[in-house]
N, C-alpha and C positions, 0 to 999 in steps of 0.2 A: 394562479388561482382565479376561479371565476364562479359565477351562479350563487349558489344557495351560501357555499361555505365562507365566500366572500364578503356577502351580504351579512352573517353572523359575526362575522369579525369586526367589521366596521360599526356596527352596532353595541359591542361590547369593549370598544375604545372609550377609556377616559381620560384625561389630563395629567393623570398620575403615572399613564400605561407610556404615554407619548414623551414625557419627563423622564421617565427610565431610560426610554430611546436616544434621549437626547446624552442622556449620564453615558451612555453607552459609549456612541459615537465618540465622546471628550474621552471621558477616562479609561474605556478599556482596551477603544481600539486606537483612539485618537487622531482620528477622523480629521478632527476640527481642533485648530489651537489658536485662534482668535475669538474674540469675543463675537466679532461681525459676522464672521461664518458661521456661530452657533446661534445666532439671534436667527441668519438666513433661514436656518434649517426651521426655527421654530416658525417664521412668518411663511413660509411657504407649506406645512404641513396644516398650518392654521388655512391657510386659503383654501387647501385643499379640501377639507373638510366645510367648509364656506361654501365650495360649489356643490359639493356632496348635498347639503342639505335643501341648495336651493334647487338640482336639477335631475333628482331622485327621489323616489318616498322612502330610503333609508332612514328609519328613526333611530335620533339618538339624540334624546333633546337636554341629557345632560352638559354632555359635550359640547352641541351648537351652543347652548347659553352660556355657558363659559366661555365659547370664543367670541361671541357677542358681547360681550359685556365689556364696558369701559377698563383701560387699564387699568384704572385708582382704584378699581375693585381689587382689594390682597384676595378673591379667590379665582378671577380673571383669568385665562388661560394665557395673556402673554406676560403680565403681570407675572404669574408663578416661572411663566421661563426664565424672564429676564431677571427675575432675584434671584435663580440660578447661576446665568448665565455671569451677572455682575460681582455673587460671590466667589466662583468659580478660579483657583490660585492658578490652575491649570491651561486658564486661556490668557491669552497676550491682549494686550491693548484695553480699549475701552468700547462700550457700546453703541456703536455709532448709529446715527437716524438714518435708513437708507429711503429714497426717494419713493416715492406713491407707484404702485406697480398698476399695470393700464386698468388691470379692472377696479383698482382701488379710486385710481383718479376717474373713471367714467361714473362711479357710484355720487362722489363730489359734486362735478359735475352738472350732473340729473339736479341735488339739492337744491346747488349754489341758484341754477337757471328758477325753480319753483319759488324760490322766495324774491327773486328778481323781478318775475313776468306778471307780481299782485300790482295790482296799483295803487292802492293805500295801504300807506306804516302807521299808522296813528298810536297803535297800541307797541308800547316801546318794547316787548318781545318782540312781534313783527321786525319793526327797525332796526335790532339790532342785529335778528338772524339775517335781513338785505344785506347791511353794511360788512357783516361778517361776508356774505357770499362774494360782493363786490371783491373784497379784498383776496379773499378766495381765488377768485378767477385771473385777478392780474399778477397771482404769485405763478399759479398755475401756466400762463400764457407770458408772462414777460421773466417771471423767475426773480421779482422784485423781494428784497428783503422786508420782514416787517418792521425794522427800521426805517427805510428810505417811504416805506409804504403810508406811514404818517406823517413824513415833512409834505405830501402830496397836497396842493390846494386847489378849489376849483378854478382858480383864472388859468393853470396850465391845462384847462380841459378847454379845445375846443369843439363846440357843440354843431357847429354847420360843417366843417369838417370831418367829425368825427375820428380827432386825433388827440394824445393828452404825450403831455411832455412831460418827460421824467427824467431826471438829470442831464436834460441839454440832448434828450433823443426822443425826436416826433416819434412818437409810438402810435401806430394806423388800429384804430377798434375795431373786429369784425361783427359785422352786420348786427348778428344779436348783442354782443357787449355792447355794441352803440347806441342803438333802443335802449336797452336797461339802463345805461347810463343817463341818458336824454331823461330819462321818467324820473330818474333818481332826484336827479338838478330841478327838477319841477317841483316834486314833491318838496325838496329841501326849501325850495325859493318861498312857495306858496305859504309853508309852515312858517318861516321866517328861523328857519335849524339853523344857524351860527354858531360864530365864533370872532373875536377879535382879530385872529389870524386868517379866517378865510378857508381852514381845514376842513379835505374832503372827508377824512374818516371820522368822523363825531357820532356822541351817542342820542337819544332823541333829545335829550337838555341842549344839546350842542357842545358837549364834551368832549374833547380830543381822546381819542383814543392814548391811553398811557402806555409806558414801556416796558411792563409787563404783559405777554401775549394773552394771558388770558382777560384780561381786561374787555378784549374786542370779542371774546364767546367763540371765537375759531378752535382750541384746545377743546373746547367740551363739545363743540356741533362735530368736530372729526372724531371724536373718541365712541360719538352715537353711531356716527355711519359707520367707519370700517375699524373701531376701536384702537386706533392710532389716533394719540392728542399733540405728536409733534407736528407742530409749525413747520419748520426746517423739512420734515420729509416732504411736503408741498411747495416748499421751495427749490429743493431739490429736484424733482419733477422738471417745473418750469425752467431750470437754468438746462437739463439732460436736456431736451428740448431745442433749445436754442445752442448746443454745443453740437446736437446731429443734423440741424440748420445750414452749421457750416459757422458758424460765430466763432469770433477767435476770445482767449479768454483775457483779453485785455479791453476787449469791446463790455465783454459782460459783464467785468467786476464793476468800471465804468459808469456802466446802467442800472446793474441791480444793485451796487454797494455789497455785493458777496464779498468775502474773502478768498485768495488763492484756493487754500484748502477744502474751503467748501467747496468750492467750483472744481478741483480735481477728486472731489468724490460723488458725485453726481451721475458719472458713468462708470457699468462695470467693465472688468476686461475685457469680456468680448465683445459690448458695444463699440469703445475706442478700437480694438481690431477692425471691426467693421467699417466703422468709419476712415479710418488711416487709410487702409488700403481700398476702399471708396474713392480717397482722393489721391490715390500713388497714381492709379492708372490714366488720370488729366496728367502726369507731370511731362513735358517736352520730349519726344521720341523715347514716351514708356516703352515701345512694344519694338525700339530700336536695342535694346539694350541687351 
């Protein structure tokens, strides 16, 4: 199908047309009998329609705005999937957070760098959206839990180096995270931002970041950009990353404080395929055998 009639179709997709599809797939044909594979379905037909609007003048601005719209919206378009998908007797397991897909984490990204590259927080919206981006970018780039991400203090940052230690592992800044960071330490210094402990992630009072995630505004600034307010799917990211690096998963649980589990779901199948056999053919007279 192509041209005009195409174009009318996609135009008269709602939320409700895409949720039949999805009932379909579970219960008629049964497609999909996890929970994970019928969330996939929904998050990749949600993207789909994400490019739709940004890279055509297909209107359908019912639609877009539902898929734009924060979860905790109950009329949200993944919202209504995933109350589906979680009532659902028909599918196995549970709903699991899958990791940021590249254009979800390039959107990130973009934010995290713009609230990074200001040079004054003063007004404590500013400072909190920074400190959220900061933490942002080293879940994204080191695959650090937000756990381990608030026992972080500034004396493990070195600043003429540009290296910060995280669990007994020099971790090397690239070039822009080490700007951002250098400006961060100034600004914090200059203000006199503290804390008793010395903690990097603090609010502007100098409040330690608590152990509920949304405390740090990372749940609601992900839920704006690509309507995902899991934590863990940016963690996840970060650890895929470093496991198609070549990291073994005893280096990463390690460093990030991940657990097994999380760290063996991080990559799909055919990623690990990929990579397995990436590294069969280094093995000692591969091409003897």
């Amino acid at each position: 199908m192509s041209g005009e009639p195409f174009r009318v179709l996609l135009k008269g997709i709602d939320v409700e047309f895409i949720l039949k599809s999805l009932i379909y797939n579970v219960e008629e044909i049964e497609r999909y009998k996890s929970k994970a594979k019928a969330k996939r379905y929904a998050t990749v037909i949600g993207q789909f329609f994400t490019y739709v609007r940004k890279n055509t003048d297909i209107a359908n601005s019912e639609l877009y705005d539902a898929i734009s719209f924060s979860r905790l919206r109950e009329d949200s378009y993944m919202n209504r999937m995933v109350m589906y998908i979680e009532k659902c007797g028909k599918l196995a397991g549970v709903v699991e957070q899958e990791a940021l897909m590249l254009s979800q984490a390039e959107i990130i990204l973009r934010w995290s760098n713009e609230q990074l590259d200001e040079w004054e927080w003063d007004d404590s919206t500013k400072f909190r959206k920074a400190m959220a981006a900061l933490g942002i970018k080293m879940m994204m780039l080191y695959g650090i839990t937000y756990r381990e991400l608030r026992k972080i203090k500034w004396e493990q940052y070195d600043k003429y180096y540009g290296f910060i230690v995280v669990n007994g592992f020099e971790l090397r800044l690239p070039p822009k995270l080490s700007i951002q960071m250098q400006r961060m330490n100034q600004f914090v210094s200059a203000k006199r931002i503290n804390n008793k402990d010395g903690l990097l992630f603090v609010d502007r009072a100098g409040q330690p970041w608590a152990e509920i995630t949304s405390y740090s505004g990372i749940p609601d600034y992900l839920g704006a950009l690509i309507g995902v307010t899991s934590v863990t799917s940016v963690i996840k990211y970060g650890i895929g990353q470093l496991l198609k690096a070549g990291l073994s998963d005893s280096v990463i649980k390690k460093m990030t404080g991940a657990s097994e589990k999380l760290i063996q779901g991080c990559l799909m199948h055919n990623e690990l395929k990929k990579i397995i056999n990436n590294k069969l053919v280094m093995v000692e007279m591969y091409y003897e055998f």
